[in-house]
mmCIF file of the N, C-alpha and C atoms, coordinates in Angstrom:
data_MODEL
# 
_entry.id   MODEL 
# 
loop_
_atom_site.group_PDB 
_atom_site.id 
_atom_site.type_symbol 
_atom_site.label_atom_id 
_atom_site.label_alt_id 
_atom_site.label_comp_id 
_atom_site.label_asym_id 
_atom_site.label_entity_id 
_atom_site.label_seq_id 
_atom_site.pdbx_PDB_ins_code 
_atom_site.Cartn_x 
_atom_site.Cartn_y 
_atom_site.Cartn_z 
_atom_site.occupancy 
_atom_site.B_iso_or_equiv 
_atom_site.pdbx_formal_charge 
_atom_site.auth_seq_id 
_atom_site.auth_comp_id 
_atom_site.auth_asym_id 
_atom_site.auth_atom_id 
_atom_site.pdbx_PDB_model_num 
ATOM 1   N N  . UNK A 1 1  ? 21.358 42.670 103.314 1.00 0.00 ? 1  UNK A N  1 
ATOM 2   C CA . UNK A 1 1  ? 20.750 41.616 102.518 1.00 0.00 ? 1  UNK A CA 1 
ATOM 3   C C  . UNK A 1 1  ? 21.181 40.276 103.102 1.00 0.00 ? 1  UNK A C  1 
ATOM 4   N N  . UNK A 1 2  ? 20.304 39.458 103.477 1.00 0.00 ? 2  UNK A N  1 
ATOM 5   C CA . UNK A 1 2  ? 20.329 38.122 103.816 1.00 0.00 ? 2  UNK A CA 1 
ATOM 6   C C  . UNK A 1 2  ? 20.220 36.912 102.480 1.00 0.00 ? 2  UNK A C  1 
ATOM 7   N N  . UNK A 1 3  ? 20.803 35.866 102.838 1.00 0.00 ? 3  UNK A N  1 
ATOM 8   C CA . UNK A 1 3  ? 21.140 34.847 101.480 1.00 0.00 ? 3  UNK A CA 1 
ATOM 9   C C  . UNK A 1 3  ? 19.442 34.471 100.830 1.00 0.00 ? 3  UNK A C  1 
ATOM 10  N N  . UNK A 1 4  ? 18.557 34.584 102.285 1.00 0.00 ? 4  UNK A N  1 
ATOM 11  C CA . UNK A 1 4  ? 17.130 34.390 101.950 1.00 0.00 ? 4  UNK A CA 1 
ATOM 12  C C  . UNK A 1 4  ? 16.664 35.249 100.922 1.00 0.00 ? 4  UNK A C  1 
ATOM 13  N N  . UNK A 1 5  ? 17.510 36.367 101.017 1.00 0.00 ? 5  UNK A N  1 
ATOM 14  C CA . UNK A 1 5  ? 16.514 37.796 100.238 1.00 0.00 ? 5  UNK A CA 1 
ATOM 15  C C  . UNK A 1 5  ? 17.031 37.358 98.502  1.00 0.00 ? 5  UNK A C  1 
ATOM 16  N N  . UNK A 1 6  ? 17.769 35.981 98.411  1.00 0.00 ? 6  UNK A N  1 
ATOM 17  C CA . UNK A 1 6  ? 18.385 35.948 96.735  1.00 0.00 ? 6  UNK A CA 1 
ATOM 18  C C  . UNK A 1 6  ? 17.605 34.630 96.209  1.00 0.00 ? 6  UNK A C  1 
ATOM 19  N N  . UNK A 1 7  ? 17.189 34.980 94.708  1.00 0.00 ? 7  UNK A N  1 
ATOM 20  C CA . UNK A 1 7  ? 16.980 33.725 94.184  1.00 0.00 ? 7  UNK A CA 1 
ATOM 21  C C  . UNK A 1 7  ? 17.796 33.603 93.441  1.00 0.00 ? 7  UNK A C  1 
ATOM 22  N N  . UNK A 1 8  ? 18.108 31.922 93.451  1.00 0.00 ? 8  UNK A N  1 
ATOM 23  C CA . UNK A 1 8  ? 19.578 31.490 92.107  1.00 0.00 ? 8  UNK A CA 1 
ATOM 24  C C  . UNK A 1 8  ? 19.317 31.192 90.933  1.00 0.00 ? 8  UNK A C  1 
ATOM 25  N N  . UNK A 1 9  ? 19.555 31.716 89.457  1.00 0.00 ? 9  UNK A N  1 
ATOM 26  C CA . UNK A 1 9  ? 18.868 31.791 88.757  1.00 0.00 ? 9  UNK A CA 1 
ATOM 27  C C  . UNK A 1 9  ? 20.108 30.669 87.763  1.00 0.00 ? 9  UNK A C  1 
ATOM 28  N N  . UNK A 1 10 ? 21.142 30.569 88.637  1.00 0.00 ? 10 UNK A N  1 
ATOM 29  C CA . UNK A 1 10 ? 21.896 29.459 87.548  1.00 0.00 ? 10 UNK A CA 1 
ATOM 30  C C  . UNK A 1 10 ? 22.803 28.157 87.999  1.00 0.00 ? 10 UNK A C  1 
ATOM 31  N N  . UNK A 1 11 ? 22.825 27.124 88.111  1.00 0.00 ? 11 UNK A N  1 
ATOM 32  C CA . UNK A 1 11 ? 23.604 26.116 88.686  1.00 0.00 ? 11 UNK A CA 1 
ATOM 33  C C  . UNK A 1 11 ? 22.589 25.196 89.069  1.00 0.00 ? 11 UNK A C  1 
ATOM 34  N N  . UNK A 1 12 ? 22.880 24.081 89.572  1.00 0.00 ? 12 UNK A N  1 
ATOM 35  C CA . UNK A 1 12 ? 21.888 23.190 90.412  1.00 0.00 ? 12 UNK A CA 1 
ATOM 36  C C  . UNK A 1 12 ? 22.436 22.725 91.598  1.00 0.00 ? 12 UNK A C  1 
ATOM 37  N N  . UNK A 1 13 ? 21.962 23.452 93.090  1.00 0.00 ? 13 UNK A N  1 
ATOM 38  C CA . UNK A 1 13 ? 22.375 23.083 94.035  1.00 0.00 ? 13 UNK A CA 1 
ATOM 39  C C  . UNK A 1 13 ? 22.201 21.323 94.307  1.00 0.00 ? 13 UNK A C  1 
ATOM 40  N N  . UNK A 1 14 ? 23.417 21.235 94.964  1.00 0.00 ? 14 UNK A N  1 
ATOM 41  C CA . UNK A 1 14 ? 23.406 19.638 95.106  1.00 0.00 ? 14 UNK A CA 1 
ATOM 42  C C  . UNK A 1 14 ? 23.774 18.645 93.879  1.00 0.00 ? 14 UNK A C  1 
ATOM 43  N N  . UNK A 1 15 ? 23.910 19.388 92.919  1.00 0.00 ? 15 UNK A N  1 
ATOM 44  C CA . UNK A 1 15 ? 24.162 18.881 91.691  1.00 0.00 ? 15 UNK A CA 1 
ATOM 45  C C  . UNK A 1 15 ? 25.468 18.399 91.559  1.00 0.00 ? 15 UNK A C  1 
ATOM 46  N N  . UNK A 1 16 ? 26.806 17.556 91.085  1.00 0.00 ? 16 UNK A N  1 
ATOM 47  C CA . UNK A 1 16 ? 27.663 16.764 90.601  1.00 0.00 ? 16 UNK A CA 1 
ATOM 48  C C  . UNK A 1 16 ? 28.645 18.511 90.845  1.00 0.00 ? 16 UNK A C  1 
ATOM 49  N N  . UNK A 1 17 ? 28.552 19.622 90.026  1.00 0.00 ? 17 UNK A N  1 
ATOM 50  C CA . UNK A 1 17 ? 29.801 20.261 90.240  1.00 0.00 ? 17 UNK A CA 1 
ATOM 51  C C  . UNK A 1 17 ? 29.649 21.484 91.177  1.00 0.00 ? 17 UNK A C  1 
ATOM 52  N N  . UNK A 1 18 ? 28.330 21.221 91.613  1.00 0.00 ? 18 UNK A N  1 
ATOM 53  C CA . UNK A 1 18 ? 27.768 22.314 92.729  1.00 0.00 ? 18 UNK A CA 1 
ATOM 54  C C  . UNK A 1 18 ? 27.518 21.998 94.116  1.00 0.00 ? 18 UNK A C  1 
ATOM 55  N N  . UNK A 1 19 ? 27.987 20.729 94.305  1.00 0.00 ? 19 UNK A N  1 
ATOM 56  C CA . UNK A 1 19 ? 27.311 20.026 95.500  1.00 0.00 ? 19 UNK A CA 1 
ATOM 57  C C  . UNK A 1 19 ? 27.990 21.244 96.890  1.00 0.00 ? 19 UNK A C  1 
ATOM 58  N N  . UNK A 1 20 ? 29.338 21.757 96.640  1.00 0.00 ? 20 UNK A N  1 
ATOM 59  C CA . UNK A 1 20 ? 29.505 22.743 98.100  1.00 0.00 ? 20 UNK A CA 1 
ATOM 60  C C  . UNK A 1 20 ? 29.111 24.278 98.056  1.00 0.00 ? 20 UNK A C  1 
ATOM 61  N N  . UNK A 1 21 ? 27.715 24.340 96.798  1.00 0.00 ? 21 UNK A N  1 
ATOM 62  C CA . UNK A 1 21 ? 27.590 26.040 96.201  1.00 0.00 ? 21 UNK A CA 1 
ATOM 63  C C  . UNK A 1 21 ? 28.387 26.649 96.454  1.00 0.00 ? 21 UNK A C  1 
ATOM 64  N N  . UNK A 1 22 ? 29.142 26.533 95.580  1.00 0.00 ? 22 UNK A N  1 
ATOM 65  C CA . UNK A 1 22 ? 30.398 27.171 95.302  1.00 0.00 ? 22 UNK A CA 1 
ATOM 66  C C  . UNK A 1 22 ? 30.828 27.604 94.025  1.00 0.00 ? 22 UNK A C  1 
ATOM 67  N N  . UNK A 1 23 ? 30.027 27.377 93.265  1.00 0.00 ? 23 UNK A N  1 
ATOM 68  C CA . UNK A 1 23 ? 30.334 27.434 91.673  1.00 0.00 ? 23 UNK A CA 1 
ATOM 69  C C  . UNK A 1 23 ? 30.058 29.202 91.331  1.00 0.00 ? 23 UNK A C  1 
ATOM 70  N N  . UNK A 1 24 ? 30.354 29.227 90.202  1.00 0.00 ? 24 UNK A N  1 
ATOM 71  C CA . UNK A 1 24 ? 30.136 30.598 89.274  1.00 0.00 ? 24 UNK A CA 1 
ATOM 72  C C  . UNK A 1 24 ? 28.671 31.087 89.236  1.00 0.00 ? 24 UNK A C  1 
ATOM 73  N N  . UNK A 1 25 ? 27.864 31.908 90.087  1.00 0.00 ? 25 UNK A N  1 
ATOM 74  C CA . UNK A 1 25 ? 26.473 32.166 89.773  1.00 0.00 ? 25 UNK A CA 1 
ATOM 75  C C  . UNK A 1 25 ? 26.071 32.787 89.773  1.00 0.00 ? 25 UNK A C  1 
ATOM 76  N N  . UNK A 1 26 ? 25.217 33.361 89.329  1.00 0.00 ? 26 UNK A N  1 
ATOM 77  C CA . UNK A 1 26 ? 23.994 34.677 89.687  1.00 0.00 ? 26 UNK A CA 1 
ATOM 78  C C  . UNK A 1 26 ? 22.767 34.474 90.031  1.00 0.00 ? 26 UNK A C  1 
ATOM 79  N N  . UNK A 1 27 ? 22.248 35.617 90.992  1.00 0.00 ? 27 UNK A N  1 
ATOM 80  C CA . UNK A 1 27 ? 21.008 35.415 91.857  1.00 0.00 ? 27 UNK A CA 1 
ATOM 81  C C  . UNK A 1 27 ? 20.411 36.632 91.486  1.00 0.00 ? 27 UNK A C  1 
ATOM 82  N N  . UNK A 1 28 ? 19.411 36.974 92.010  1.00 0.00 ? 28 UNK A N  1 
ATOM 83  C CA . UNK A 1 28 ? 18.259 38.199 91.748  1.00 0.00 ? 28 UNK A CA 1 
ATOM 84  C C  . UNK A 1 28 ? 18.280 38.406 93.245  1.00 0.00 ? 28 UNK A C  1 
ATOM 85  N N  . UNK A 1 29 ? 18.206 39.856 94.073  1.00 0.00 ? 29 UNK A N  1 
ATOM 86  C CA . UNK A 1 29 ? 18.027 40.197 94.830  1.00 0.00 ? 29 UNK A CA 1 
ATOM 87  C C  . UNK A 1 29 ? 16.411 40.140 95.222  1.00 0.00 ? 29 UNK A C  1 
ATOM 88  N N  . UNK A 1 30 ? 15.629 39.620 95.660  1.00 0.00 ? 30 UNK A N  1 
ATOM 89  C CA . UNK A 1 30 ? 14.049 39.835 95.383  1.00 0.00 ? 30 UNK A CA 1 
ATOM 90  C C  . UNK A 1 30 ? 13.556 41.032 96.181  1.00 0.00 ? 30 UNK A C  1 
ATOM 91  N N  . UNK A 1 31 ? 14.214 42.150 97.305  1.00 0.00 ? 31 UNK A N  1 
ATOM 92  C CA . UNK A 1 31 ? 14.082 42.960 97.681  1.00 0.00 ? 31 UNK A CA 1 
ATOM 93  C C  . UNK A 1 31 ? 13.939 44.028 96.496  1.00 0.00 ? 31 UNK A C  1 
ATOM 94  N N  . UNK A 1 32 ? 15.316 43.983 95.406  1.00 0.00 ? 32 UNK A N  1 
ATOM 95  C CA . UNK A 1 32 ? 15.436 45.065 94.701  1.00 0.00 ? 32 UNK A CA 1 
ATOM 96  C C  . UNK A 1 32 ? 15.194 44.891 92.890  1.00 0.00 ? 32 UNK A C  1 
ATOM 97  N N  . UNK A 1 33 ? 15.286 43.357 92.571  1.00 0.00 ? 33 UNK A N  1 
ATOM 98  C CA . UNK A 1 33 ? 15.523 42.836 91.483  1.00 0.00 ? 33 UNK A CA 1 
ATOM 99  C C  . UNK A 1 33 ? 17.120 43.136 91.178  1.00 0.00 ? 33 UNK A C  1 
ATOM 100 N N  . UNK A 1 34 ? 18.100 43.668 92.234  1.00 0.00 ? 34 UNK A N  1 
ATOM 101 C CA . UNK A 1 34 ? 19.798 43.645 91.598  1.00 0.00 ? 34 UNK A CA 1 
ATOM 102 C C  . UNK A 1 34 ? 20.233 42.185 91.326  1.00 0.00 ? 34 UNK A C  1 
ATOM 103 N N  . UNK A 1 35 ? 21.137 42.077 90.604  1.00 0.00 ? 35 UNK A N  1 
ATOM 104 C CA . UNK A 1 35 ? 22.019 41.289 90.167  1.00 0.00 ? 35 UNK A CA 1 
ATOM 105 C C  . UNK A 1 35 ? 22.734 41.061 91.018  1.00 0.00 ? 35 UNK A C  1 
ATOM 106 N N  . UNK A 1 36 ? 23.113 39.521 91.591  1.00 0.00 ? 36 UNK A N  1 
ATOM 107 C CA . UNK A 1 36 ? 24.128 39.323 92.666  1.00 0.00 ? 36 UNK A CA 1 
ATOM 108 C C  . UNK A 1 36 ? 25.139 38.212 92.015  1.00 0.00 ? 36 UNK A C  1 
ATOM 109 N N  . UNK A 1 37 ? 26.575 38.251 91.815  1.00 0.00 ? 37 UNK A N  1 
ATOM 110 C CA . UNK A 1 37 ? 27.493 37.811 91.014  1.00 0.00 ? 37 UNK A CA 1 
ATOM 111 C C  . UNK A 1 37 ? 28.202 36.829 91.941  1.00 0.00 ? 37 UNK A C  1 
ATOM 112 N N  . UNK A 1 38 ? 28.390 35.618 91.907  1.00 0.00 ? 38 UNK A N  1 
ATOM 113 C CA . UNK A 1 38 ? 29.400 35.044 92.452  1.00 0.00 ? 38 UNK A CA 1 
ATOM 114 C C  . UNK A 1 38 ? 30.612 34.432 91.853  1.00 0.00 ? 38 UNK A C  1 
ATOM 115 N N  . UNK A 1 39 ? 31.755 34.771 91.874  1.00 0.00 ? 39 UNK A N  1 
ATOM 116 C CA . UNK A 1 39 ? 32.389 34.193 90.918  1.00 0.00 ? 39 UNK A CA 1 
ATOM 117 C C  . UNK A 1 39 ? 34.187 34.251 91.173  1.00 0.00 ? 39 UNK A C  1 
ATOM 118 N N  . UNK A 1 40 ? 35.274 33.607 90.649  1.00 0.00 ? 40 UNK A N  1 
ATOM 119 C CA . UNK A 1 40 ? 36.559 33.554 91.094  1.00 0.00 ? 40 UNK A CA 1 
ATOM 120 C C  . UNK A 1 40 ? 36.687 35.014 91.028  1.00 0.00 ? 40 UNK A C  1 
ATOM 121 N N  . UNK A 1 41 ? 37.228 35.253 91.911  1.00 0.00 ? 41 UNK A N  1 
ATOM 122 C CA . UNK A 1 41 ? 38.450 36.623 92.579  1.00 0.00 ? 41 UNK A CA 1 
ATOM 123 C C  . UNK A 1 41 ? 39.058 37.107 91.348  1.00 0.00 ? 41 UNK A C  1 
ATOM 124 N N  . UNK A 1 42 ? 38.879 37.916 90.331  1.00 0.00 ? 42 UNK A N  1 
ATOM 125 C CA . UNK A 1 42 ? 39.883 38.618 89.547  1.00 0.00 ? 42 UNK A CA 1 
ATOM 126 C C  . UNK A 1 42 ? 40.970 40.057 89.848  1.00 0.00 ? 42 UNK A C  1 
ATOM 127 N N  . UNK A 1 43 ? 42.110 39.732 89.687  1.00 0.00 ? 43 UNK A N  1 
ATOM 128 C CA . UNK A 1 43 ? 42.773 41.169 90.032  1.00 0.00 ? 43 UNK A CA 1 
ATOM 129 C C  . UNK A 1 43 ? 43.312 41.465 88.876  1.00 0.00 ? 43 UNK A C  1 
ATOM 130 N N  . UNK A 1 44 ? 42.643 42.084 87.808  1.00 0.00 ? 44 UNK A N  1 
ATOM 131 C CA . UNK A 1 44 ? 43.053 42.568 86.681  1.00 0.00 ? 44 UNK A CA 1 
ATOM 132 C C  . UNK A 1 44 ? 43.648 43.775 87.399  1.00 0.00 ? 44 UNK A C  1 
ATOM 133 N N  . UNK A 1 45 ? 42.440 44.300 87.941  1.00 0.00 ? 45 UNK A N  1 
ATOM 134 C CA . UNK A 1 45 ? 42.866 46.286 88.210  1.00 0.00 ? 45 UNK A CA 1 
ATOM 135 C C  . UNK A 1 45 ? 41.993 46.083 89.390  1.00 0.00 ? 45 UNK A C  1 
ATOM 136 N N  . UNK A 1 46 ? 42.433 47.547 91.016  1.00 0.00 ? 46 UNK A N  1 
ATOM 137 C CA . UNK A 1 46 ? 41.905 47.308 91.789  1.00 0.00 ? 46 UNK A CA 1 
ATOM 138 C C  . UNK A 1 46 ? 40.922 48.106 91.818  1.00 0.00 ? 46 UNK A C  1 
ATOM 139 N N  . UNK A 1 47 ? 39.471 47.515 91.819  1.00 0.00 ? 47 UNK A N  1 
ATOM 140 C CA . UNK A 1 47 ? 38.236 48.586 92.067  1.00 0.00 ? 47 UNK A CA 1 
ATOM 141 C C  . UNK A 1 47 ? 38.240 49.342 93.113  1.00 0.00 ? 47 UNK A C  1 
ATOM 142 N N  . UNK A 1 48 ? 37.017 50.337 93.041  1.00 0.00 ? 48 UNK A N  1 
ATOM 143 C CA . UNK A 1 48 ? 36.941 51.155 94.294  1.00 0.00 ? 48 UNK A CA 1 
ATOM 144 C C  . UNK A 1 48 ? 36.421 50.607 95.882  1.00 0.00 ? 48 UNK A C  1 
ATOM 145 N N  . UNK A 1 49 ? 36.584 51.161 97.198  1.00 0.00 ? 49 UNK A N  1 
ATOM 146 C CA . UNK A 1 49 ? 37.056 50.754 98.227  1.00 0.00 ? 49 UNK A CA 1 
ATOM 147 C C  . UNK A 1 49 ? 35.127 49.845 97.836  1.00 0.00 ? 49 UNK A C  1 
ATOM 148 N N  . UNK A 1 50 ? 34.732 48.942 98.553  1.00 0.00 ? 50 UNK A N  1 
ATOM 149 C CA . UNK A 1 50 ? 33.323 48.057 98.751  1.00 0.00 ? 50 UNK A CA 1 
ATOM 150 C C  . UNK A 1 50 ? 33.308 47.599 97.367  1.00 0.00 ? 50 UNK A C  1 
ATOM 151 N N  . UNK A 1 51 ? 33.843 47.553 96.117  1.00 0.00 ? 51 UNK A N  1 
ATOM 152 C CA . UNK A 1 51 ? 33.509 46.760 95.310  1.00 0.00 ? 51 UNK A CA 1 
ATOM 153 C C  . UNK A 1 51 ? 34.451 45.680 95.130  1.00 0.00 ? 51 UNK A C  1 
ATOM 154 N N  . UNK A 1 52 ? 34.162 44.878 94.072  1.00 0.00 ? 52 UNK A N  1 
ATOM 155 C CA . UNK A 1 52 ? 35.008 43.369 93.882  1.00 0.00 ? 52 UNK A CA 1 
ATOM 156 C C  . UNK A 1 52 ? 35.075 43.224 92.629  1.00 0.00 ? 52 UNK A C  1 
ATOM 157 N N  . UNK A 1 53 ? 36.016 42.739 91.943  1.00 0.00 ? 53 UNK A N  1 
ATOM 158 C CA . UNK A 1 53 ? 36.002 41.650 90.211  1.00 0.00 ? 53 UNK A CA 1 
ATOM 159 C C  . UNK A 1 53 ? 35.720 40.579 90.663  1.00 0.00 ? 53 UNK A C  1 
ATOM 160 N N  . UNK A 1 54 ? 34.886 40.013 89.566  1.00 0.00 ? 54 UNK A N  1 
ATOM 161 C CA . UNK A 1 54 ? 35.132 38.589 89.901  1.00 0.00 ? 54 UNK A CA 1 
ATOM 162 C C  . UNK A 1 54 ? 34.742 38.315 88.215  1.00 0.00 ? 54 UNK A C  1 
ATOM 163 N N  . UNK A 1 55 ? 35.384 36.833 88.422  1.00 0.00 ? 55 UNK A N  1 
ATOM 164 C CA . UNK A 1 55 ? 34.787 36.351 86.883  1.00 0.00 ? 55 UNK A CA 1 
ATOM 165 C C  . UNK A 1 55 ? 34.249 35.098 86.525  1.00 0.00 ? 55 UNK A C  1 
ATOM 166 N N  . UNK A 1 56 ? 33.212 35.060 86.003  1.00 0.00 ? 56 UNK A N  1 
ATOM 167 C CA . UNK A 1 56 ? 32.190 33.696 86.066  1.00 0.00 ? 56 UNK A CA 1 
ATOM 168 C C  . UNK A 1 56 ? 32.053 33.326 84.420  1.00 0.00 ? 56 UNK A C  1 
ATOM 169 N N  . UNK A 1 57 ? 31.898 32.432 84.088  1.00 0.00 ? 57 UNK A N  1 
ATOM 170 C CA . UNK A 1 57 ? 32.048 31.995 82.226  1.00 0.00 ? 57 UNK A CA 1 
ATOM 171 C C  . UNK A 1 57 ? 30.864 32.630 81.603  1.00 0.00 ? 57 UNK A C  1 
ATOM 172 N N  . UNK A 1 58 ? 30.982 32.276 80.645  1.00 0.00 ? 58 UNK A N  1 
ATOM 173 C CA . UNK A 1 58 ? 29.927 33.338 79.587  1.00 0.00 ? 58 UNK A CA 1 
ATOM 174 C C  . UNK A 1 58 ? 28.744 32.335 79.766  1.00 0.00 ? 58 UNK A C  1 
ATOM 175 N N  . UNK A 1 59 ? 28.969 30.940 80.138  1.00 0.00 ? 59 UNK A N  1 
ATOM 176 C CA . UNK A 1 59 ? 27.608 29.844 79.671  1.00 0.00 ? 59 UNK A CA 1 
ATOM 177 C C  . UNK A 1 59 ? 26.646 30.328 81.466  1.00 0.00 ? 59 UNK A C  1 
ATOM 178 N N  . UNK A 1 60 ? 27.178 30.564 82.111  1.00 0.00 ? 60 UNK A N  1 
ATOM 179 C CA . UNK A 1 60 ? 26.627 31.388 83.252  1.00 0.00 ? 60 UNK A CA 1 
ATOM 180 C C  . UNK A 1 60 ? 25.836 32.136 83.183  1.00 0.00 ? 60 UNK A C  1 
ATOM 181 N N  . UNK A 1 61 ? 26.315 33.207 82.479  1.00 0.00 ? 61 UNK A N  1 
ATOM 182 C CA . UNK A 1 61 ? 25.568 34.730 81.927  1.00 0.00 ? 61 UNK A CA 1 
ATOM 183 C C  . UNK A 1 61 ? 24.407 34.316 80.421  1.00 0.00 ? 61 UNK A C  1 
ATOM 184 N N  . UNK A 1 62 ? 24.728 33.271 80.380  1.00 0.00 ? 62 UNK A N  1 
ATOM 185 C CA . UNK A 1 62 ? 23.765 32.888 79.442  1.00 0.00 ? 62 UNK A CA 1 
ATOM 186 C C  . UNK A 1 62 ? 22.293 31.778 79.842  1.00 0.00 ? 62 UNK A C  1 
ATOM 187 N N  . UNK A 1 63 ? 22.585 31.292 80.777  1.00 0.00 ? 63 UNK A N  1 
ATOM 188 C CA . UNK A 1 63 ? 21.838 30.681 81.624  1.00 0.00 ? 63 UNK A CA 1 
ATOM 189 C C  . UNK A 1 63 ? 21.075 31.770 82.246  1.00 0.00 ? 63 UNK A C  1 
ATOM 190 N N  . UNK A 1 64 ? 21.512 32.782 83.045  1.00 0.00 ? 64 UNK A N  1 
ATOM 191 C CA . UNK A 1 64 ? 21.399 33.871 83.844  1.00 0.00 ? 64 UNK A CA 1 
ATOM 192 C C  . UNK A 1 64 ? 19.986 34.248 82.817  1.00 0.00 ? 64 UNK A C  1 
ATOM 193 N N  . UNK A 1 65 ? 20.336 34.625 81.449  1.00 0.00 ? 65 UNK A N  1 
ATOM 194 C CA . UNK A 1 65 ? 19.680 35.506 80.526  1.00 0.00 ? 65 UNK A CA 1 
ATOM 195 C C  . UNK A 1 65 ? 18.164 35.158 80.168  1.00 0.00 ? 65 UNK A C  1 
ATOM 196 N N  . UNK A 1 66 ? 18.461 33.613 80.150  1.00 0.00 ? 66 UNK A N  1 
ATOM 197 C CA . UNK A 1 66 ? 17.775 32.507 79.913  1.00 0.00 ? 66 UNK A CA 1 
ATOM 198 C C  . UNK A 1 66 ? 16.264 32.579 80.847  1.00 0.00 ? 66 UNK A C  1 
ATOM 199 N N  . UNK A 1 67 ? 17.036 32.327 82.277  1.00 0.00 ? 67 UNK A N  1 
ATOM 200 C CA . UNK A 1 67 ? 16.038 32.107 83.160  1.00 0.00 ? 67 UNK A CA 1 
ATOM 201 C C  . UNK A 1 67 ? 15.485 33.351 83.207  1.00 0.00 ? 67 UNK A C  1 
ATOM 202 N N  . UNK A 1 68 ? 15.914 34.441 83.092  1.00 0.00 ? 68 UNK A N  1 
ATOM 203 C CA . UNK A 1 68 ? 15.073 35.701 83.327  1.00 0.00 ? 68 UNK A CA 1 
ATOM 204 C C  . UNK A 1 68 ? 14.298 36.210 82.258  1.00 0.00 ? 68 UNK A C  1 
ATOM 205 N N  . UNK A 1 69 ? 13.862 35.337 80.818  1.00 0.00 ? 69 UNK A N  1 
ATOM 206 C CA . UNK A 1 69 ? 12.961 35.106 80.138  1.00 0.00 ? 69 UNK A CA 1 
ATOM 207 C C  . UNK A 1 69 ? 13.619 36.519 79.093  1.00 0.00 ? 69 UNK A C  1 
ATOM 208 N N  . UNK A 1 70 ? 14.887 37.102 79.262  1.00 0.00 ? 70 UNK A N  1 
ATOM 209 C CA . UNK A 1 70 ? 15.371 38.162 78.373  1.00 0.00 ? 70 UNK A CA 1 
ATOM 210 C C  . UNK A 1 70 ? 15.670 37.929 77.052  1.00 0.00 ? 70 UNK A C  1 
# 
């Protein structure tokens, strides 16, 4: 998957706290419709070998919910 193959469904690039996209976000894979998560590094517990934690705020996942008309 290439960064082309994602649409961002939360933040505003170039925006005041997004200007180095870097923030907490989620995208839509448009190949598959998956969920793509970006978000701080969590090490609660270690997942299995290719997966990751991460953790992004709830107003994220609510934006996320938002734009996808759910």
């Amino acid at each position: 998957m290439a960064r082309d193959d994602l649409h961002r469904l939360t933040g505003n690039t170039g925006g005041p706290n997004c200007d180095d996209d870097d923030c907490p976000n989620l995208y839509v894979d448009r190949s598959d419709g998956g969920i793509v998560v970006q978000g701080n590094q969590c090490s609660a517990f270690q997942p299995p070998a290719g997966e990751a934690l991460v953790k992004i705020p709830e107003h994220v996942l609510r934006e996320a919910v938002r734009a996808l008309g759910w």
